[in-house]
Structures are given as C-alpha cells and as structure tokens.
Rosetta silent file (secondary structure, phi, psi, omega in degrees, C-alpha in Angstrom):
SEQUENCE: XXXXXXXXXXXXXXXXXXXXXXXXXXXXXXXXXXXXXXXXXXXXXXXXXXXXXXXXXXXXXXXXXXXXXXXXXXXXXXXXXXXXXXXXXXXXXXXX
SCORE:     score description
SCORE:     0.000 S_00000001
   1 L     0.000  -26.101  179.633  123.634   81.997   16.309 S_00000001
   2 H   -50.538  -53.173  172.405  122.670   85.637   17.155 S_00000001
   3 H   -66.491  -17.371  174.057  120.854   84.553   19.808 S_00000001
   4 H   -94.514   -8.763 -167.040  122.563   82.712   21.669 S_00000001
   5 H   -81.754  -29.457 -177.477  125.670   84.939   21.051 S_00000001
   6 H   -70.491  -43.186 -177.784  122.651   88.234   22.672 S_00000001
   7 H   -62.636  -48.699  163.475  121.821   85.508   25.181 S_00000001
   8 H   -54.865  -51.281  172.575  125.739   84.894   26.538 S_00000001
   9 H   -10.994  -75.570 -164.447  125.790   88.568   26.351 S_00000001
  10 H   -69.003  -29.592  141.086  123.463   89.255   28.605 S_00000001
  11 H   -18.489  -77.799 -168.539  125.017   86.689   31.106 S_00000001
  12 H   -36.043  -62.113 -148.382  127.697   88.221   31.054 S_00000001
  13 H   -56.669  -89.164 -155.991  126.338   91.795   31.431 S_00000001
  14 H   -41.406  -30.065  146.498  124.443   90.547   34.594 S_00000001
  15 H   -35.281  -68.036  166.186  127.543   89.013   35.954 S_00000001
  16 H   -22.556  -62.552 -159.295  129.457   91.910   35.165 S_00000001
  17 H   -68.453  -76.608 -173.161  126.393   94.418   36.728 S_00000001
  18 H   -46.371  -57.128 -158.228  126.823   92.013   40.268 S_00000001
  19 L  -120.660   85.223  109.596  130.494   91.900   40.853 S_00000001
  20 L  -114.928    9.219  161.781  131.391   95.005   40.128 S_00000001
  21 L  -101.790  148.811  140.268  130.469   95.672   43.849 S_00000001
  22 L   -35.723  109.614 -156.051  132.433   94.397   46.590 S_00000001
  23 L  -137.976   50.112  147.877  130.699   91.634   48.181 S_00000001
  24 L    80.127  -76.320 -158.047  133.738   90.512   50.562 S_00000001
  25 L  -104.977  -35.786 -161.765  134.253   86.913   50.210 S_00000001
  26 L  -156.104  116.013  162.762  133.390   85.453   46.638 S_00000001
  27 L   -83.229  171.625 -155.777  131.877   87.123   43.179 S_00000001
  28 L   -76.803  138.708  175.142  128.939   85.387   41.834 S_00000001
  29 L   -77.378  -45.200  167.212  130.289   83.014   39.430 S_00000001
  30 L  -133.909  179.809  175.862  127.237   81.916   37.206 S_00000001
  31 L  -106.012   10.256  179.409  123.554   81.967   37.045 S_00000001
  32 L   -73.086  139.416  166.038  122.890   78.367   37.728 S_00000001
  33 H   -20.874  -51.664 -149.405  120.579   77.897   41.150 S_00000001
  34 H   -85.923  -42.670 -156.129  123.882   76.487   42.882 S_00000001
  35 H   -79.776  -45.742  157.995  125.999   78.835   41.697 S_00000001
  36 H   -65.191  -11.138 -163.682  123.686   81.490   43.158 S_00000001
  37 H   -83.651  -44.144 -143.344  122.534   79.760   46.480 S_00000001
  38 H   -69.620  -45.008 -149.937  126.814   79.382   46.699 S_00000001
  39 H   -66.920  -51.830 -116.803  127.224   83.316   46.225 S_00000001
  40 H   -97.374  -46.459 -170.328  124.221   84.389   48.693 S_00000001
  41 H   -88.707  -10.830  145.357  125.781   82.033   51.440 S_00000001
  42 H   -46.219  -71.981 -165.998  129.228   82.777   50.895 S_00000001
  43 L  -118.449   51.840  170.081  128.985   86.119   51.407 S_00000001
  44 L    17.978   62.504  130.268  125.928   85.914   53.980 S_00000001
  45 L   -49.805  128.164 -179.807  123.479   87.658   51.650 S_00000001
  46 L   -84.654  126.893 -168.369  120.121   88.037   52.562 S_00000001
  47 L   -72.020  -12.687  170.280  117.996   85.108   50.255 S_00000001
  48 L  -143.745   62.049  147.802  115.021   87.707   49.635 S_00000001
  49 L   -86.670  159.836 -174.495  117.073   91.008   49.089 S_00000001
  50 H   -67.790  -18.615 -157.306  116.085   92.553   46.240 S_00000001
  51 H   -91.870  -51.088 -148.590  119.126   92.306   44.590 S_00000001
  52 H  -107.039   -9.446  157.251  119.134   88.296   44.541 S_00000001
  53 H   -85.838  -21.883  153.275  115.639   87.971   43.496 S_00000001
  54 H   -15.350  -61.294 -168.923  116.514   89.988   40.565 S_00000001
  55 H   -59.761  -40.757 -178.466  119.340   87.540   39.727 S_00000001
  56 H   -83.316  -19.100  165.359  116.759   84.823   39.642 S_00000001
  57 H   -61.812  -48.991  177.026  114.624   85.815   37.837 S_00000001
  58 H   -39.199  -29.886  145.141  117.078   86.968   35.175 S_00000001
  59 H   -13.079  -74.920 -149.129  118.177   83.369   35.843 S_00000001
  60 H   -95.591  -34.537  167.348  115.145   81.421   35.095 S_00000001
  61 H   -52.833  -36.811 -174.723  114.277   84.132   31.983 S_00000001
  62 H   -68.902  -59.375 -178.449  118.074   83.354   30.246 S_00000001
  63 H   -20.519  -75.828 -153.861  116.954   79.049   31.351 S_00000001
  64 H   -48.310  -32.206 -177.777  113.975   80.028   29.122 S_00000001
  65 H   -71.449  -62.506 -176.826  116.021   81.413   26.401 S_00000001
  66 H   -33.104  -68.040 -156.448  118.494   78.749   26.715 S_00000001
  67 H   -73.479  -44.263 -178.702  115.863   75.893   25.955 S_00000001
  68 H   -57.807  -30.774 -148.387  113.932   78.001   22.811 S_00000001
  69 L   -61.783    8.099  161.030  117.497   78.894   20.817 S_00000001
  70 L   -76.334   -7.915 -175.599  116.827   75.962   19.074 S_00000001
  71 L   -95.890 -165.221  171.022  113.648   77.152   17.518 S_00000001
  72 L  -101.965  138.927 -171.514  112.570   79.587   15.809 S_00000001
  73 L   -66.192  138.740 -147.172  112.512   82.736   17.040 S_00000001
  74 L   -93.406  147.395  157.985  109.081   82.970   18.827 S_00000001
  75 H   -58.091  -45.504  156.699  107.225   86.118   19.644 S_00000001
  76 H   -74.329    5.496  174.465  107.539   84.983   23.238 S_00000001
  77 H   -97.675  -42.464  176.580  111.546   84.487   23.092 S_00000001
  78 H   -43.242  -54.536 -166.065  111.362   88.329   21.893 S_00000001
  79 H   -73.192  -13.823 -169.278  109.453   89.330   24.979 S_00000001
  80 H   -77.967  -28.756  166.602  111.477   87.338   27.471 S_00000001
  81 H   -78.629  -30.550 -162.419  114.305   89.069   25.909 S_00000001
  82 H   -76.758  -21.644  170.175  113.374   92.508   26.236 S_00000001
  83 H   -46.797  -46.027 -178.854  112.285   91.550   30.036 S_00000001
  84 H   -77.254  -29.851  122.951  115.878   90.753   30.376 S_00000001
  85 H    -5.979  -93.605  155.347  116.826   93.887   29.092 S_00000001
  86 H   -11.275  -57.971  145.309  114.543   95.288   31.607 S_00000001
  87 L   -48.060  -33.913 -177.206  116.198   93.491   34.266 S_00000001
  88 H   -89.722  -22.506  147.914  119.639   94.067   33.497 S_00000001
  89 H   -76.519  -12.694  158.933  118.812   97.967   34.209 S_00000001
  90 H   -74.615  -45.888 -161.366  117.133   97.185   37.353 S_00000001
  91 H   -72.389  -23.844  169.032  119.918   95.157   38.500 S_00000001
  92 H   -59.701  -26.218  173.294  122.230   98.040   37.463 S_00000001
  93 H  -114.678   22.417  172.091  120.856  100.394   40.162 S_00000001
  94 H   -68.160  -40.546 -162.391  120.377   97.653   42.658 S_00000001
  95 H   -84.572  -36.001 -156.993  124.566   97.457   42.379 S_00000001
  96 L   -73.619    0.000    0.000  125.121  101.220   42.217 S_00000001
C-alpha cells in the first residue's frame, strides 16, 4: 500500500509542479498520453519543449510503477522511483 500511496504522490506532485504556472487555456489534468496530447494542444504547447518531454517520461516511469505495485518490491521499481524523484526536481525548474 505504501507504494502506491508514494506513487499517487508523486502524480500529484508533478501535476501540482505543472499547473502552478499559468498556461492560459486549460491545466494539465492527468498523466495519461491523451490527457497530455489534450493539455499541449489546448494551450498550443510546443510537443518537444522540454517541459512536455519531461512530463512523459515521468508518465511512462509512474505506467511502470503502476503495473509492478503488485509485486514485490523489485530493485528496479526502487530505481524507477528515485528517477522520478529526479524528475520531479527537473520539472520543478522547468515551471519556475
């Protein structure tokens, strides 16, 4: 349960991290493909700013998370976390 409660966490945070700038028209809602492809064209975002390949990766690293928390925690769910970590402070001075 830890993990998935440190895994919504970090959702969050990176939600949080994004829309706490002004981006005009719409804040990013989720981290699903759609939900990002919605945000980037919504608010005419450029699709390889730095900022929204960030998101995806952090994206497809949470995905990754998502499908082990049924296991046991893995050496490789550790590193994928601390990557996401790691991300979630990059994406923090992408937004400042």
């Amino acid at each position: 349960m830890n993990e998935f409660n440190n895994r919504v966490a970090a959702q969050r945070q990176v939600l949080q991290l994004v829309n706490r700038r002004n981006w005009g028209k719409e804040e990013l809602f989720g981290l699903s493909s759609k939900a990002i492809d919605r945000w980037i064209v919504v608010n005419r975002i450029d699709p390889e700013a730095q900022l929204v390949k960030l998101i995806k990766i952090a994206s497809a690293k949470l995905f990754f998370l998502a499908n082990k928390s049924q296991e046991q925690v893995s050496e490789e769910y550790k590193i994928v976390s601390s990557e996401i970590a790691s991300l979630t402070k990059t994406i923090e001075l992408e937004t400042n």
